[in-house]
Each structure stands twice: as structure tokens, then as C-alpha cells.
Backbone as numpy.savetxt, mean C-alpha at the origin, in Angstrom:
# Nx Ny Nz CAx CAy CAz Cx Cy Cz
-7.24 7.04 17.14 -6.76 6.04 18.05 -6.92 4.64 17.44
-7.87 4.80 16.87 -7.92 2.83 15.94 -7.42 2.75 15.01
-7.23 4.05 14.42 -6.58 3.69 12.86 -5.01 3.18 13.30
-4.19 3.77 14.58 -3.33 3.48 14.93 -3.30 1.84 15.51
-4.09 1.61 16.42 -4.18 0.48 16.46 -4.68 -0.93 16.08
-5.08 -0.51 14.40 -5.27 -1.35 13.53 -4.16 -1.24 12.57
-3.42 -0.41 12.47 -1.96 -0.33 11.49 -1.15 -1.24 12.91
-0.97 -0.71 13.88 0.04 -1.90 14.83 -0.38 -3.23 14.41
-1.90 -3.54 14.58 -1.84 -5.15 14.90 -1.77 -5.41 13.54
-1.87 -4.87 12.19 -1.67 -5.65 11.08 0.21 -5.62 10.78
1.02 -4.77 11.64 2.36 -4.66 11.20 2.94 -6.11 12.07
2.27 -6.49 13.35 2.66 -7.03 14.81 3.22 -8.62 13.82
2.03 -9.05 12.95 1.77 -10.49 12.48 1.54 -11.53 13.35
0.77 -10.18 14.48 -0.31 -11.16 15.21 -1.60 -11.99 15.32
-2.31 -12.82 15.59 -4.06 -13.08 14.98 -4.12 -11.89 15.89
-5.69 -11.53 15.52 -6.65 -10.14 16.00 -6.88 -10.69 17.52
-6.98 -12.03 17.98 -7.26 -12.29 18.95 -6.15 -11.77 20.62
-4.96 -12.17 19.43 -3.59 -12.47 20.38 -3.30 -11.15 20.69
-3.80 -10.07 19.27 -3.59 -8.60 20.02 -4.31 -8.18 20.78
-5.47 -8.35 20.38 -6.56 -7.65 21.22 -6.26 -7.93 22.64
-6.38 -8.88 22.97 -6.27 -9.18 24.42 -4.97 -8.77 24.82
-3.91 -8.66 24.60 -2.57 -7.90 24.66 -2.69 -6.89 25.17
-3.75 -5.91 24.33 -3.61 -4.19 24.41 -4.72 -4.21 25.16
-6.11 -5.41 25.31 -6.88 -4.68 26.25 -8.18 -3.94 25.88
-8.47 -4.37 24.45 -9.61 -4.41 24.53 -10.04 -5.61 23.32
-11.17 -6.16 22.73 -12.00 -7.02 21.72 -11.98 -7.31 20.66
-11.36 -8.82 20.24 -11.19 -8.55 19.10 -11.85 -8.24 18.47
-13.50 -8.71 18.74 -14.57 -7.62 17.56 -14.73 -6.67 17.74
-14.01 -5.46 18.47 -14.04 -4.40 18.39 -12.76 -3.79 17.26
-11.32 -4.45 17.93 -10.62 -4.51 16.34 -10.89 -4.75 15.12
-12.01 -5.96 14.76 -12.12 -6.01 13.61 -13.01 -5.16 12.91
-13.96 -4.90 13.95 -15.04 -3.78 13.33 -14.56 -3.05 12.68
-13.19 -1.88 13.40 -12.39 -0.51 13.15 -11.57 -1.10 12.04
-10.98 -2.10 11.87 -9.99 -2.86 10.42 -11.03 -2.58 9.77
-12.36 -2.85 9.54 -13.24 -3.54 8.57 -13.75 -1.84 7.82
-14.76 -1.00 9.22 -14.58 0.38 8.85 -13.59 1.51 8.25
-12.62 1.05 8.89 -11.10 2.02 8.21 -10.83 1.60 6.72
-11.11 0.46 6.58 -10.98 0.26 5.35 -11.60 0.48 4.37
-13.03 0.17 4.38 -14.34 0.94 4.13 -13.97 2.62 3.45
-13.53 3.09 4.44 -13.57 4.78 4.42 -12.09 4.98 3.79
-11.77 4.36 3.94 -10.39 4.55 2.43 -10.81 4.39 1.52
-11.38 3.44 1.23 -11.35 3.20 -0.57 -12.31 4.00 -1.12
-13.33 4.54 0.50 -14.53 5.80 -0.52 -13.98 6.84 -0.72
-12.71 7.33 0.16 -11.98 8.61 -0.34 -10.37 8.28 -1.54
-10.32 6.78 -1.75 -9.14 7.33 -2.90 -10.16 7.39 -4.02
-9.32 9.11 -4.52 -9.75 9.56 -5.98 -8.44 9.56 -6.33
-8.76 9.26 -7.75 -7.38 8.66 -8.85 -6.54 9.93 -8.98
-5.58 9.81 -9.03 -4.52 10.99 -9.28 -3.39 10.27 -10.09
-2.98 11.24 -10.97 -1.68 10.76 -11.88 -0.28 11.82 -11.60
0.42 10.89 -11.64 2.34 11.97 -10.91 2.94 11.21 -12.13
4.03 11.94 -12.63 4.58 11.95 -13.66 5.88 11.94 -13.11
6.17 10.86 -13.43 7.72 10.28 -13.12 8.52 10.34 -13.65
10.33 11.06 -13.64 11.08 11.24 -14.92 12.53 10.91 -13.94
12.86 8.83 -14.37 13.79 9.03 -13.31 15.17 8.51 -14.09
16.01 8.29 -13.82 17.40 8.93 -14.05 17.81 8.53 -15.48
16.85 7.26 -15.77 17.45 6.86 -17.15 16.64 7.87 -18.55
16.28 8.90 -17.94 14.43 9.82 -18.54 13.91 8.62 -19.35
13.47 7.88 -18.96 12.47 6.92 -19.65 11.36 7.45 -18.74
10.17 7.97 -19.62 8.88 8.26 -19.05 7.85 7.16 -17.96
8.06 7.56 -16.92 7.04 6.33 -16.10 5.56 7.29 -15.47
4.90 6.26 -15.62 3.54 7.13 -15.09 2.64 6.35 -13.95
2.55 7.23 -12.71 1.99 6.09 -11.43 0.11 7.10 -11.09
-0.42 5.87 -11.31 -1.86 6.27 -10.39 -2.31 5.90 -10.17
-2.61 6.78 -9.04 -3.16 5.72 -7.27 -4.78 5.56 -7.75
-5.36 4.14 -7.25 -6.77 3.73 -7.56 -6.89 2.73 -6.91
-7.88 3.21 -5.70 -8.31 2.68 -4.50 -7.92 2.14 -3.96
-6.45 2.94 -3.54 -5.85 2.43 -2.33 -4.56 1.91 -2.66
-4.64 1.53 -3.85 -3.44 0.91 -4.97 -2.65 2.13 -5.93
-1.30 1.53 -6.20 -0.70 2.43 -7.13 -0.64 1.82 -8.33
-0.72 1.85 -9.73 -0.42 1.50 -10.96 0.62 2.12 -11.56
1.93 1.77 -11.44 3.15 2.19 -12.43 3.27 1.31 -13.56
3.25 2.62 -14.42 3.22 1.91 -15.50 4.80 2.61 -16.53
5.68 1.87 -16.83 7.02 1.82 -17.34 7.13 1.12 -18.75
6.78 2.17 -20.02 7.34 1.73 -21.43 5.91 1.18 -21.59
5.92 -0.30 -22.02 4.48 -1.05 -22.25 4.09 -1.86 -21.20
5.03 -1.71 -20.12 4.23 -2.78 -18.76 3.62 -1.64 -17.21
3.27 -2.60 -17.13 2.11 -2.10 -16.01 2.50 -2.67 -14.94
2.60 -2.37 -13.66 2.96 -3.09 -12.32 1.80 -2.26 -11.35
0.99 -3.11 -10.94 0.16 -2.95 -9.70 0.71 -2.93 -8.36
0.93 -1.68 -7.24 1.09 -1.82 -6.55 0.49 -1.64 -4.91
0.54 -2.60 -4.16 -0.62 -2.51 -3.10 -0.10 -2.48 -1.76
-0.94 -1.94 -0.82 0.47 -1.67 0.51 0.73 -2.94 1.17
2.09 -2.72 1.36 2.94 -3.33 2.27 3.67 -4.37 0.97
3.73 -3.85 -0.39 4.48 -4.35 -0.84 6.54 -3.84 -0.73
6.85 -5.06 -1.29 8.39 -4.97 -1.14 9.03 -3.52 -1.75
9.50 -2.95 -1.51 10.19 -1.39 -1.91 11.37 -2.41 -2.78
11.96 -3.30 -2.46 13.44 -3.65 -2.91 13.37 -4.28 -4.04
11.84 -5.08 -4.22 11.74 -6.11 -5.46 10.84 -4.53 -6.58
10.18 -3.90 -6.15 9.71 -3.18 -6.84 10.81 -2.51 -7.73
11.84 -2.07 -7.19 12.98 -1.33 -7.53 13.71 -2.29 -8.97
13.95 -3.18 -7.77 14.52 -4.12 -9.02 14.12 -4.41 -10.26
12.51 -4.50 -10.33 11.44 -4.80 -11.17 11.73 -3.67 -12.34
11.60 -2.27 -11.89 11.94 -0.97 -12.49 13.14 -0.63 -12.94
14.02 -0.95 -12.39 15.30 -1.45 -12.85 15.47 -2.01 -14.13
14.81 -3.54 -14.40 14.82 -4.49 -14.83 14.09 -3.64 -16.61
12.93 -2.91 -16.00 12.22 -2.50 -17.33 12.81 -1.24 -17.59
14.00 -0.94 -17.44 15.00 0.38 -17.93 14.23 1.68 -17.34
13.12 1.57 -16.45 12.13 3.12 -15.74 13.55 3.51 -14.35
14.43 3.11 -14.18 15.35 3.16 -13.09 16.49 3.45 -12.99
16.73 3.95 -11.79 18.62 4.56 -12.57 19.64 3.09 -11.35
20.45 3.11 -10.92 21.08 1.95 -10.47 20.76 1.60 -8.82
């Protein structure tokens, strides 16, 4: 139930205050569950590597580390962290030939 309603109020681009009182209950009770949820993510990401082979077969290689993704395309590296752009990422990959059109 909080993990849900700490993903709403960070999607809303509300302050913690303006939600909380919205939905009805504290904002230091929201921030506690933001502060804990987050906590307990980064103790469970373990690194994993996926092997990417996309249309142009230029070898790309992505792994997730704590919470973050690292694609890495030819000799560059792109860090990626949530709630980044899907459209500029693309482009980016695009741009370093890891992409098909």
C-alpha cells in the first residue's frame, strides 16, 4: 500500500505536504515509507548483466547497479536512473550506432 502511494506522490509533482493531506494521511508518515522503500531497494539490487544485440548488431551491454542501469555502447557508457527520458535515451543510442531507426 505505500510503495503505491509513494510511486503516486513522486509521479503527482506534488510537495509531500500537498499530497499527504489530499489522500489523508502525514506527511511524515509519507516520507518515512519514501525514505524506507528506498532503503530496501538499493539493499536488494544485485548487479545483473543482459546482453543486447539490436538491429544495427553492434554489441551493447546493460547492468543494473543499485537501482541504476549502465549501458554501455562501443566505448561509451550511459548511466541510467529512473524516470529518465525513454526518447532522449533512444536518440542518444541512436546517435552511438547501438540502435536501429
Amino acid at each position: 500500500m505505500w510503495a503505491e502511494r509513494v510511486r503516486s506522490w513522486r509521479s503527482s509533482g506534488e510537495t509531500v505536504t500537498a499530497f499527504a493531506r489530499t489522500h489523508g494521511f502525514t506527511h511524515s508518515a509519507l516520507r518515512y515509507w519514501a525514505a524506507r522503500l528506498a532503503r530496501t531497494s538499493r539493499q536488494r539490487a544485485v548487479p545483473t548483466m543482459v546482453r543486447l544485440v539490436p538491429k544495427s548488431k553492434a554489441p551493447a551491454l546493460v547492468t543494473a547497479l543499485r537501482g541504476d542501469l549502465v549501458v554501455e555502447i562501443g566505448s561509451a557508457r550511459i548511466r541510467v536512473s529512473r524516470g529518465f527520458d525513454a526518447e532522449v535515451l533512444a536518440a542518444v543510442a541512436r546517435a552511438l550506432g547501438g540502435g536501429g531507426a
